[in-house]
C-alpha positions in Angstrom: -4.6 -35.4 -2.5 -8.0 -36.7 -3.0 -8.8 -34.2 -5.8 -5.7 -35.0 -7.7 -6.4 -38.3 -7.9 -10.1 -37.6 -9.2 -8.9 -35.0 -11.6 -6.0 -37.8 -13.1 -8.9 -40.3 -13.3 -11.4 -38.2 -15.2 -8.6 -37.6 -17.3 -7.8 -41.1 -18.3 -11.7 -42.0 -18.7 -11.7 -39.0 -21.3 -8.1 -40.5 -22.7 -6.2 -37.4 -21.9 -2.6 -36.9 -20.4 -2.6 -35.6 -16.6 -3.2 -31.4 -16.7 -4.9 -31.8 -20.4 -8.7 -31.3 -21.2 -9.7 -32.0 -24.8 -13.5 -31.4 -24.9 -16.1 -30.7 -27.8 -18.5 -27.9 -27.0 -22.0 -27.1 -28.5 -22.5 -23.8 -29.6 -23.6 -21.4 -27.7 -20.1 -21.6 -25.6 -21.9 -19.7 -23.0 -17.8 -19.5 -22.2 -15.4 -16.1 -20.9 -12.2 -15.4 -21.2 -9.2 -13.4 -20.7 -5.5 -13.1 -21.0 -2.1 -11.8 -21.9 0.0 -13.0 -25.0 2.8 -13.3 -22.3 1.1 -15.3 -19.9 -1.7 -16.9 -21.8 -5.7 -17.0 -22.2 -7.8 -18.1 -19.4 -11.7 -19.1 -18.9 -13.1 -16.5 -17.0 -16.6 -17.5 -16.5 -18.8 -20.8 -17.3 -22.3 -19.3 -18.1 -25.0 -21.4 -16.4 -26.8 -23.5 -19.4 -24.1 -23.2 -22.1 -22.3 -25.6 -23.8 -19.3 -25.2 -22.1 -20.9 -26.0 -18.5 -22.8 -29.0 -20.5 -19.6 -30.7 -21.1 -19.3 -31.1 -17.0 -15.5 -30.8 -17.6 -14.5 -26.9 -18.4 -13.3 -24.7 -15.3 -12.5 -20.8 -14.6 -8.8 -21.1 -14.7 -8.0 -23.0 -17.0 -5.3 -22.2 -19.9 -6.4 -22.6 -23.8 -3.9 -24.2 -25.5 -5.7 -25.5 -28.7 -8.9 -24.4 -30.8 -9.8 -26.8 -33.4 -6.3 -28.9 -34.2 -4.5 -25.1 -34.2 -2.5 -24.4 -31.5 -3.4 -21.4 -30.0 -0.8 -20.4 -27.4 0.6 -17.5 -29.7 -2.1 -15.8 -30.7 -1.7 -11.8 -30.0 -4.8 -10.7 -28.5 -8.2 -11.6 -27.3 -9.8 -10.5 -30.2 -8.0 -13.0 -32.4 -9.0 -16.2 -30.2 -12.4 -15.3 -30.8 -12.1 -15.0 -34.1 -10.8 -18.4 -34.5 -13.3 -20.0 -31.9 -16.3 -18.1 -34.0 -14.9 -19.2 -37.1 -15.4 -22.8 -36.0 -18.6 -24.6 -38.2 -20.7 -27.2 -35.8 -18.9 -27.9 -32.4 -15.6 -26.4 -31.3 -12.9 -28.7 -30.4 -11.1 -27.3 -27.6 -8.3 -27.8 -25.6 -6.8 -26.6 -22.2 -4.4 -27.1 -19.6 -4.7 -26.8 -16.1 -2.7 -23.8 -15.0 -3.2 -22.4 -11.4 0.0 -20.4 -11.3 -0.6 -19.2 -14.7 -3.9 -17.8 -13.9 -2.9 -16.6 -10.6 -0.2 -15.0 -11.9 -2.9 -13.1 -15.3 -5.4 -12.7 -12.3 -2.6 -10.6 -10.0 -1.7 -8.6 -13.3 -5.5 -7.3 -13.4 -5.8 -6.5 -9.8 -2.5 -3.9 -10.5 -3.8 -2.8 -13.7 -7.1 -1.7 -12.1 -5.9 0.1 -9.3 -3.0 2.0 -11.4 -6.2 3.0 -13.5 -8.1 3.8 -10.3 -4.6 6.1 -9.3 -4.7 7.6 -12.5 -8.9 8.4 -12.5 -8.3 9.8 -8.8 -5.1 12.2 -9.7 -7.0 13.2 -13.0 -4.3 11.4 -15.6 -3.2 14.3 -18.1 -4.5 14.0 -21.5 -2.5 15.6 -24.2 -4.3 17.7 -27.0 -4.6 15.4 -29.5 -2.9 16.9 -32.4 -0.2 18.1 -30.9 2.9 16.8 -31.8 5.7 15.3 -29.5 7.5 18.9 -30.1 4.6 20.8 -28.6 2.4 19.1 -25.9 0.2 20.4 -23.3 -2.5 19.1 -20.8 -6.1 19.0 -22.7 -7.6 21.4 -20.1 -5.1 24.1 -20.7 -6.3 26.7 -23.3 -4.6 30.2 -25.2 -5.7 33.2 -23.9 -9.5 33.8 -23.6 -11.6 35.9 -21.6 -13.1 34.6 -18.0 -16.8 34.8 -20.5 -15.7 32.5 -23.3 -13.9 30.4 -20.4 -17.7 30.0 -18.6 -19.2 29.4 -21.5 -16.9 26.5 -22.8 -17.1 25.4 -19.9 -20.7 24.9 -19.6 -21.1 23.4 -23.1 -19.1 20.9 -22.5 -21.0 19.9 -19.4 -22.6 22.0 -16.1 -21.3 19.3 -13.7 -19.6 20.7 -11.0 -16.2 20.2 -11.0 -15.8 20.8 -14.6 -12.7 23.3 -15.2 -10.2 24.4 -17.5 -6.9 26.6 -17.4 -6.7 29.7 -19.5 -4.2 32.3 -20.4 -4.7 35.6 -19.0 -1.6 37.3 -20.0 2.6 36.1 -20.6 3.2 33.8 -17.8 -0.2 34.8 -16.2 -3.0 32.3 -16.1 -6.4 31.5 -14.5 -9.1 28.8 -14.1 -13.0 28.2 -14.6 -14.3 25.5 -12.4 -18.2 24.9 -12.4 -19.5 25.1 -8.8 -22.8 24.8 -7.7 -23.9 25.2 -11.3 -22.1 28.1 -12.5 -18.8 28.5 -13.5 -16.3 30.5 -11.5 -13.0 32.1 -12.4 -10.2 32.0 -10.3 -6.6 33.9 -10.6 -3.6 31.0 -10.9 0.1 32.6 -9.3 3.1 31.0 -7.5 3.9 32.1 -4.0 7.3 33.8 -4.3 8.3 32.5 -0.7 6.9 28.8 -1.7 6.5 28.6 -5.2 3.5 26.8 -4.8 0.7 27.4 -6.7 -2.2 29.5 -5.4 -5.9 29.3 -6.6 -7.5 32.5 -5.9 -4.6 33.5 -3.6 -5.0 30.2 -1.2 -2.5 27.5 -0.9 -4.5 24.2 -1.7 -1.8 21.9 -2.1 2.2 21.8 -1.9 2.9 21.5 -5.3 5.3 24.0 -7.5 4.0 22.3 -10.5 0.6 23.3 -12.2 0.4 19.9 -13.8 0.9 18.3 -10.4 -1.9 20.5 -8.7 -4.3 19.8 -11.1 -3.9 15.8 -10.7 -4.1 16.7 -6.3 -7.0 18.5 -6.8 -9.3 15.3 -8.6 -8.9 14.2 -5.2 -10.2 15.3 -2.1 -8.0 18.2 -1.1 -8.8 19.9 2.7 -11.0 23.5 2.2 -11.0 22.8 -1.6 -14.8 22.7 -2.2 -15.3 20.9 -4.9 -13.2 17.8 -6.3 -12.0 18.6 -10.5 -13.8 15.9 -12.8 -14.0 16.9 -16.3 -11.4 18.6 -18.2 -12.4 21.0 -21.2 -10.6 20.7 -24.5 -9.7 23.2 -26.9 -12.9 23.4 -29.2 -11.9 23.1 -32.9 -10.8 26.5 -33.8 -10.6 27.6 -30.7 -7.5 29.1 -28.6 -4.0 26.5 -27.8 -1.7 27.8 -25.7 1.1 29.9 -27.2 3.9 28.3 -24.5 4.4 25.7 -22.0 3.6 26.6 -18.5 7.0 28.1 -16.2 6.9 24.9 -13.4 4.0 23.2 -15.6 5.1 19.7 -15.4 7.1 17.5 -17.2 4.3 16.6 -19.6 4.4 20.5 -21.1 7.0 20.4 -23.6 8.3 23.2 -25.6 6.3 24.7 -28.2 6.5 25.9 -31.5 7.2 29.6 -31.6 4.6 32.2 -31.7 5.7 33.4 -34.6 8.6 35.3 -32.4 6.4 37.7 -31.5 5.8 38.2 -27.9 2.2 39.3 -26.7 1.8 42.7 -25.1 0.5 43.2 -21.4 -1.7 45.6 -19.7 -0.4 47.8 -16.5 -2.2 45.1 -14.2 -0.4 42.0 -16.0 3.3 43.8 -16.2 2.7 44.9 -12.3 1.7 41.4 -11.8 4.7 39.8 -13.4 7.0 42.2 -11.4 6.0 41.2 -8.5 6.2 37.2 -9.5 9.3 37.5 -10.5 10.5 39.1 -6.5 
C-alpha cells in the first residue's frame, strides 16, 4: 500500500494521471526493450548512466504507449519503435504506462518461446531444402543417391565435428548414413525391422521410431549405446544429388515428389535381395 501511494504522488508532482509516465530523455537512451504487437512493448533494461536511468522515473516493465506526441501502441514490430524513437531530433518525449500483467503476461510468452526453440535444437528441427517446393519437400540432410566416398567427403567439407551426418540413397527404397565420429566419417546401412518396423542403424535398434524423420530428431538427443549425439545436418551442395522420392515411413514432412522422369532406377543383386527381404 505504501508504494502505491508513493507511486500516485510522484505522479501528481510530475502532473500525470495515476499508471502514466510522461518523461523527456537525453540521448543516449541507454534504454531496452521488447514486445509483441498483441501484447505491447516493454522496457527491458535501464543501462546504468543513460538517459533513461537519469530521469529517476523509467522502470523494466513498463508499457510504451507514446513516442513523441505519436501514439505508439500499434506499431508492428520492434524494429519500427526504434525507428521512430531514433528519428527523434534533441530529447525524446516518451510515454508509458504501468503494466505488470501486461509484462508478465510478454515475459511468460518468452519463457515458452525459448524452451519450444530449446525442444526443437535438442530433437534436431527438420529443415527443408530450400528450393523445394511445397509439392516436393524433404529433410536438408537427406541426399540422391551417392556413393559412401562422396558421402564422407561432403561431409567433412561442410564441417569435421563429430556428429555431423547426412542420409543418402543407396538404391530404390534403400538408404544409408555418414555420421563423423571421432574425426572421420562413418557409413552406416539404414533398414526397417520387418517384425518392428523400426528403423535400424547399422542393424541395431537405437530408438522405437518407424519413422526416419522421427529417428533423426531422437537421435540429437542423448539416445542409450548411441555414441555420438547428431549436430549438424549436411545440405545438398549446389549441383549436387536431391532425392528422387520421399522416404517409405519418412515422416510427415517428406511430401511427394515430382516424378523421376517415370523412369525407375535399376538395382544390383545385393539391393533387389535386400528389398526382398524388407518387403517379408
Amino acid at each position: 500500500e505504501e508504494e502505491e501511494e508513493e507511486e500516485v504522488a510522484s505522479s501528481a508532482v510530475h502532473n500525470d494521471p495515476p499508471g502514466i509516465v510522461n518523461v523527456s530523455v537525453t540521448p543516449p537512451l541507454g534504454l531496452k526493450f521488447d514486445g509483441t504487437p498483441e501484447i505491447g512493448f516493454f522496457v527491458t533494461t535501464v543501462k546504468e548512466g543513460g538517459g533513461a536511468e537519469a530521469t529517476g522515473r523509467i522502470e523494466v516493465g513498463m508499457r510504451f504507449t507514446e513516442v513523441n506526441g505519436t501514439d505508439v501502441t500499434n506499431v508492428k514490430s520492434r524494429q519500427e519503435l526504434t525507428g521512430m524513437i531514433k528519428s527523434s531530433t534533441g530529447d525524446c518525449q516518451l510515454q508509458f504506462v504501468v503494466d505488470a500483467a501486461g509484462f508478465e503476461a510478454w515475459r511468460k510468452t518468452m519463457i515458452a518461446k525459448k524452451q519450444q526453440a530449446g525442444r526443437n535444437t535438442r530433437q534436431g528441427s527438420v529443415a527443408l531444402h530450400p528450393k523445394e517446393s511445397s509439392e516436393g519437400r524433404y529433410p536438408v540432410w537427406l541426399h540422391g543417391k551417392i556413393s559412401k566416398d562422396q558421402a564422407g567427403k561432403l561431409a567433412m567439407k561442410t564441417s569435421n565435428k563429430d556428429g555431423t551426418y547426412l542420409v543418402w540413397e543407396r538404391g530404390q527404397g534403400l538408404y544409408g548414413m555418414t555420421i563423423v565420429f571421432k574425426g572421420k566419417p562413418t557409413h552406416h546401412e539404414l533398414l526397417k525391422d520387418p517384425s518392428t518396423s523400426f528403423w535400424k542403424i547399422g542393424g541395431i535398434t537405437y530408438t522405437q521410431h518407424t519413422q526416419l524423420g522421427d529417428m533423426i530428431k531422437a537421435l540429437h538427443g542423448n539416445i542409450k549405446k548411441f555414441p555420438v549425439r547428431l549436430k549438424v545436418a549436411v545440405p545438398v551442395p549446389p549441383g549436387g544429388k536431391p532425392p528422387s522420392g520421399p522416404i517409405p515411413g519418412g515422416g510427415n514432412v517428406i511430401q511427394e515428389a515430382p516424378p523421376n522422369n517415370g523412369k525407375k532406377p535399376k538395382l544390383s543383386k545385393r539391393e533387389k535381395k535386400e528389398l526382398e527381404a524388407k518387403a517379408k
